[in-house]
C-alpha positions in Angstrom: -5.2 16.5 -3.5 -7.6 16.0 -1.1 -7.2 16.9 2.4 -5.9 13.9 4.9 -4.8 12.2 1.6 -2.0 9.4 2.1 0.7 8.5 -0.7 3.6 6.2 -0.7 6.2 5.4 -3.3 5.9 2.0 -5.3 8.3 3.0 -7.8 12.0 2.2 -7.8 13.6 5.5 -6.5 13.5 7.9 -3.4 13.1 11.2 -6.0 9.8 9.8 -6.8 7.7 11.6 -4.0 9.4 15.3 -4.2 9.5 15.6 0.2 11.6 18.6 -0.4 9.2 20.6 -2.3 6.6 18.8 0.2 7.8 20.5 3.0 8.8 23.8 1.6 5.0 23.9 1.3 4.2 22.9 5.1 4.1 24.6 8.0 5.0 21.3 9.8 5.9 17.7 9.9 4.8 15.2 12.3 5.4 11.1 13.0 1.7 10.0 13.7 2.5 6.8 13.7 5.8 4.5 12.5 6.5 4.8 8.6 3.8 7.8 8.5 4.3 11.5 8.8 1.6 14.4 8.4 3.0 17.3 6.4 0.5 20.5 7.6 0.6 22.5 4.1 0.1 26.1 4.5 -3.0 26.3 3.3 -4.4 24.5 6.4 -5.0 20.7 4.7 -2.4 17.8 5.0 -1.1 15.2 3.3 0.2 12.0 4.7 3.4 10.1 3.5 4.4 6.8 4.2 7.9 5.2 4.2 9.7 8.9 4.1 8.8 8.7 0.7 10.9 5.6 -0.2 10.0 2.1 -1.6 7.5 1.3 0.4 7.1 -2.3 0.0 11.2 -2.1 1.6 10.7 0.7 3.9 7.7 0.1 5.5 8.1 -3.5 5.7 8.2 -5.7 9.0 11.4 -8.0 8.6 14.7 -7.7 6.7 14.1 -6.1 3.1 16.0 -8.5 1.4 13.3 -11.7 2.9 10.9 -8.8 2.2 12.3 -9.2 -1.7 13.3 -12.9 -1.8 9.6 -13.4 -0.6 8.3 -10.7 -3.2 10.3 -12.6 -5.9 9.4 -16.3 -5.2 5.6 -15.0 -5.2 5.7 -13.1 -8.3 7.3 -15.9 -10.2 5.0 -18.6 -9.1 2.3 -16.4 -9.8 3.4 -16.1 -13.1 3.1 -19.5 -13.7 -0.3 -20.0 -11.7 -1.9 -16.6 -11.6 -5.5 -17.3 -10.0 -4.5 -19.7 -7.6 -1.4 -19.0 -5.9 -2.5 -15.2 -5.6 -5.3 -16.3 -3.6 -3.1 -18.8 -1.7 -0.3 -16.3 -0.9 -3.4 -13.9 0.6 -4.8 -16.4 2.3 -1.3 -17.5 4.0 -0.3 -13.7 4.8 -3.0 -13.1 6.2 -3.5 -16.2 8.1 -0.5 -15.0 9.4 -1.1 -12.0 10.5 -4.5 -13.2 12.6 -6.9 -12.2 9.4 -8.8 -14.0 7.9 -10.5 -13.3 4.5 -14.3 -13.3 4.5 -16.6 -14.9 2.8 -19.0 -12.9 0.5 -22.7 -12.7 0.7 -25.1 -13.1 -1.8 -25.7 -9.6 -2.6 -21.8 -8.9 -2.2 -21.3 -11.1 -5.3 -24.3 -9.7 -7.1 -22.8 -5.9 -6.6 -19.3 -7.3 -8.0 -20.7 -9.0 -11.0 -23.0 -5.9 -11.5 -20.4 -4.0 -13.5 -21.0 -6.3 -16.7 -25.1 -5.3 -16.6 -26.0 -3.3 -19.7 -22.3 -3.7 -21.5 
């Protein structure tokens, strides 16, 4: 891995990320910010971990987990059932939310997304 790289666990169980083994192989841990510790590895590079290592849609999460899931839940089924729109939607409220808002893209922007079809 590269150095200063960050994982988190999006899986179902806390083995997933193996922090035991992870820190038998540092020389240190550190909090360097909430739901994100730096393990110093021995040979001089880190990695960064977020949510200890557990689910971290749960553990990192601002609120109670279980709105965290009933939220998660209501979203993923109504996006079953409208894929396209209600994903944007559900963004677009979040982060509206949150005091982001989603930009628009330029001209070129588009062009360099659509760009991956040229010559297939």
């Amino acid at each position: 891995m590269k150095d200063g790289a960050m994982v988190c666990n999006s899986g179902h169980f806390d083995i997933e990320i193996d922090l035991k083994s992870l820190g038998a192989k540092s020389t240190g841990v550190k909090t360097v910010r909430s739901f994100t510790q730096e393990y110093r590895l021995n040979n001089g590079k880190s990695i960064i971990v977020l949510g200890e290592g557990r689910l971290i849609n749960l553990a990192a999460a601002e609120g109670h987990p279980s709105a965290v899931m009933d939220m998660s839940f209501a979203n993923q089924a109504l996006a079953a059932e409208h894929p396209v729109e209600v994903d944007r939607e559900i963004a677009r409220l979040k982060l509206e939310a949150m005091g982001i808002y989603i930009d628009t893209l330029t001209p070129d922007q588009i062009e360099y997304t659509n760009s991956w079809t040229s010559g297939t």
